[in-house]
C-alpha positions as CSV (number, residue, x, y, z in Angstrom):
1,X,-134.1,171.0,84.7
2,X,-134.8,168.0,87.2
3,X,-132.4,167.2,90.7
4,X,-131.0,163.7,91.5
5,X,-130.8,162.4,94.4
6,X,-127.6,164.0,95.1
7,X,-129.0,167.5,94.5
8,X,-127.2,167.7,90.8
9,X,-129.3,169.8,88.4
10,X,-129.9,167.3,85.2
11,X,-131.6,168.2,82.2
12,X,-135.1,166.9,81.4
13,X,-135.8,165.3,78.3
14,X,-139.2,164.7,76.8
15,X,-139.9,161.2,75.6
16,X,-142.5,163.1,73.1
17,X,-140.0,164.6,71.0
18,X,-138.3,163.5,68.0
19,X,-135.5,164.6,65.9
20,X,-136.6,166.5,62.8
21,X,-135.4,164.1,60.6
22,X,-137.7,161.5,61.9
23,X,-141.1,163.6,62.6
24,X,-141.4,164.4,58.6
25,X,-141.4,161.1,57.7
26,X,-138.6,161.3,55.5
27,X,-135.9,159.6,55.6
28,X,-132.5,161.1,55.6
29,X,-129.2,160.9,57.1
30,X,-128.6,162.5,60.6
31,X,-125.8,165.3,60.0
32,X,-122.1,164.5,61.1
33,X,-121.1,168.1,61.3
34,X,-122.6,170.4,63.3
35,X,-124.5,173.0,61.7
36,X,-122.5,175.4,63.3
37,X,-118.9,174.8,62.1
38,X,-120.7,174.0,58.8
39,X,-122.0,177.6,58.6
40,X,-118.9,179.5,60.1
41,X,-116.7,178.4,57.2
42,X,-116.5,181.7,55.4
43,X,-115.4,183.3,58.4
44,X,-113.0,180.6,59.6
45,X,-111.1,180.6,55.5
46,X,-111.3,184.3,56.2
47,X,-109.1,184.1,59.5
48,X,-106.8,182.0,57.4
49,X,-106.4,184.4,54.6
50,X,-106.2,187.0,57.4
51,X,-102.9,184.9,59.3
52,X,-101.3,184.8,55.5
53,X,-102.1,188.6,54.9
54,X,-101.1,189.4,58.5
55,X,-98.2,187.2,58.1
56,X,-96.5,189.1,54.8
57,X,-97.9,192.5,56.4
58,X,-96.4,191.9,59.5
59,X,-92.6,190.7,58.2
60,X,-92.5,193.1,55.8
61,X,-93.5,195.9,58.6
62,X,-90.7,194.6,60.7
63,X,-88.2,194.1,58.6
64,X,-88.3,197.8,56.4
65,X,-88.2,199.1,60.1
66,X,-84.8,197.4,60.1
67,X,-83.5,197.9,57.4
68,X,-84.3,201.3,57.2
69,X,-83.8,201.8,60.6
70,X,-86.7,203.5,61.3
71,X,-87.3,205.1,64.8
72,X,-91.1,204.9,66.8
73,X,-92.2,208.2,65.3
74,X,-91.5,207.2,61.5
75,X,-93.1,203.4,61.6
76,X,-96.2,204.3,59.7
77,X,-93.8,204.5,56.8
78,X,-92.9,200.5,57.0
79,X,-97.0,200.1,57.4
80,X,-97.9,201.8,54.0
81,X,-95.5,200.1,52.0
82,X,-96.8,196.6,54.1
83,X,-100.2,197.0,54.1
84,X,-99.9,198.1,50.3
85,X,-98.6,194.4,49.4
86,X,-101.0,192.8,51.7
87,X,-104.0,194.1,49.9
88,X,-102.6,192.3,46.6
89,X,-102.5,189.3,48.1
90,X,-105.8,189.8,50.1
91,X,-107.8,190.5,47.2
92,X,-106.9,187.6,45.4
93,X,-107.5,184.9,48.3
94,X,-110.5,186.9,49.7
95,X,-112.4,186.9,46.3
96,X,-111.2,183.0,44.8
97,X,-111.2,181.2,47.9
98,X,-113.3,183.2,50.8
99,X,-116.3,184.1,49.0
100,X,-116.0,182.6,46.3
101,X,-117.7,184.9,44.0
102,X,-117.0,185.3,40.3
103,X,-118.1,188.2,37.8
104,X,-117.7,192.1,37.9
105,X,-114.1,191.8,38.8
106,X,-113.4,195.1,38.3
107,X,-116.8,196.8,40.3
108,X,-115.6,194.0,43.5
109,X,-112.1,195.5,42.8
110,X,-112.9,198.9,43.1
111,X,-115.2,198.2,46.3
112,X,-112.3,196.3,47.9
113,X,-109.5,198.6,47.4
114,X,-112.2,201.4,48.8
115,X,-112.8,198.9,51.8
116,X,-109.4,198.0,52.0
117,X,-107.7,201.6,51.5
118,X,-109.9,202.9,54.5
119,X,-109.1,199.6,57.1
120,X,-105.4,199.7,56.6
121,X,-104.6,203.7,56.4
122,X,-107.6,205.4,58.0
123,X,-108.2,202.7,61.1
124,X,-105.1,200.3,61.1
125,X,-102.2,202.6,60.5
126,X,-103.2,205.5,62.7
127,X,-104.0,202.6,65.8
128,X,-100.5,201.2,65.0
129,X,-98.9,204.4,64.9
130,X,-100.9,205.4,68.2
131,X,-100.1,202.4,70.4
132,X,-96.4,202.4,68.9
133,X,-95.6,206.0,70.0
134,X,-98.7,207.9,72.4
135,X,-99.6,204.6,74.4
136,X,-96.6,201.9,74.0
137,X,-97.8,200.8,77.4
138,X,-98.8,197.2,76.2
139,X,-95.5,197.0,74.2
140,X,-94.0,197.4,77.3
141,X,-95.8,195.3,79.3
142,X,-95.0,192.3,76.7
143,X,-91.1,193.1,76.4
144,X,-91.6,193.2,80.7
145,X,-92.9,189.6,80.1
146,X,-90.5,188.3,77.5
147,X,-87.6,189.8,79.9
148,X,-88.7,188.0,82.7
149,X,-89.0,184.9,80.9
150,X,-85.4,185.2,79.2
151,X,-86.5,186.3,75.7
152,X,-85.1,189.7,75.5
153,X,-81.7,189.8,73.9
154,X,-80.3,191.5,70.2
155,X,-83.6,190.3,68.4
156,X,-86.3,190.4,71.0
157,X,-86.0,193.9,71.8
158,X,-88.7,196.5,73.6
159,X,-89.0,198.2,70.2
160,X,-90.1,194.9,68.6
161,X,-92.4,194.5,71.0
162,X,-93.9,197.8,70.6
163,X,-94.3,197.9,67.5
164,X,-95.7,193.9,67.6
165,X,-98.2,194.8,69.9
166,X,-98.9,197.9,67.8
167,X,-99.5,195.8,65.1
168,X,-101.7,193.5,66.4
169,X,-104.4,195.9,67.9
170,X,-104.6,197.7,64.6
171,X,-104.7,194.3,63.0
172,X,-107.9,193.3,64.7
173,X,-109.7,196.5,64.6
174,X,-109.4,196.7,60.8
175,X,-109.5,192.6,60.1
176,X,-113.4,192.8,62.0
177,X,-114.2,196.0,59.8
178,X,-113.4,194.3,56.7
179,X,-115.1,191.3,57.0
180,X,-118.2,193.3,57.4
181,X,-117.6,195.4,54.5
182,X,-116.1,192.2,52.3
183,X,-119.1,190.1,53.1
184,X,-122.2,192.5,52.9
185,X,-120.7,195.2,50.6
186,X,-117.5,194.1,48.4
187,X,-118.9,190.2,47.8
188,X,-122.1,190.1,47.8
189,X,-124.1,187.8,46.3
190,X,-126.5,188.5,43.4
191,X,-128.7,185.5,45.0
192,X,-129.9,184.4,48.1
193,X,-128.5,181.4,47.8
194,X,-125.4,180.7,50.6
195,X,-122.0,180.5,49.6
């Protein structure tokens, strides 16, 4: 780093120093992407596939806690019979569109559910349950927030918010363990080639 005049830290560039595409002597075209986004692809389709699944998981939690009218202490219920339909759907997306893998349905199957089975009942459905009914202090604090701000009413209720916020800390804690899993584990690919 060099200083202007006005004391400004600027970086210093080397007139030496070419782009790569220029020092081999070949020519070629000088990319329009960034390698970066280029390379996060599988995990940005896998965020999408996450909003969908956490979409259907998340109205289907809410509303069987509704219309069974299920109290705090019983909302683990809603989030088997949630999370179970999710995984369907997850599967599916996950294996056509994420990874993109094909062949062995059944051993990438059996690897998923095993994946899938542990993230949603033995880390997202015990955190849900946990922040719902031990620690509903975040729940709290966003109903707090949506009071203030005029959101509270016959839909918006503390519950809701409870259990939303609930939701959403299990949700991330299990959606960063199955991408793991999904990537090195349940798809992996036979070559080294990327996907």
């Amino acid at each position: 780093m060099g200083e202007d005049s006005d004391g400004a830290l600027r970086p210093e560039f080397s007139s030496n120093i070419e782009p790569s595409h220029l020092r081999s002597g070949v020519k070629t075209r000088p990319r329009v992407v960034p390698r970066t986004w280029a390379s996060t692809l599988q995990a940005r389709r896998f965020v999408a596939v996450g909003v969908v699944n956490t979409t259907v998981d998340y109205v289907l939690f809410v509303g069987l806690t509704k219309v069974l009218r299920l109290p705090l202490d019983w909302v683990w219920v809603a989030k088997l019979i949630s999370g179970t339909v999710a995984i369907s759907i997850s599967f599916y997306l996950n294996r056509r569109w994420v990874f993109r893998v094909t062949g062995a349905p059944m051993g990438q199957a059996a690897r998923f559910v095993a994946t899938t089975v542990l993230a949603v009942y033995a880390i997202q459905t015990p955190l849900t349950q946990l922040f719902a009914n031990s620690y509903p202090g975040l729940g709290k604090a966003l109903y707090d927030v949506l009071k203030d701000a005029g959101l509270s009413g016959s839909v918006v209720t503390q519950a809701l918010a409870i259990k939303t916020v609930a939701f959403a800390l299990g949700t991330c804690v299990s959606m960063t363990f199955n991408f793991l899993l999904y990537r090195f584990w349940v798809f992996r690919s036979s070559s080294s080639e990327p996907r």
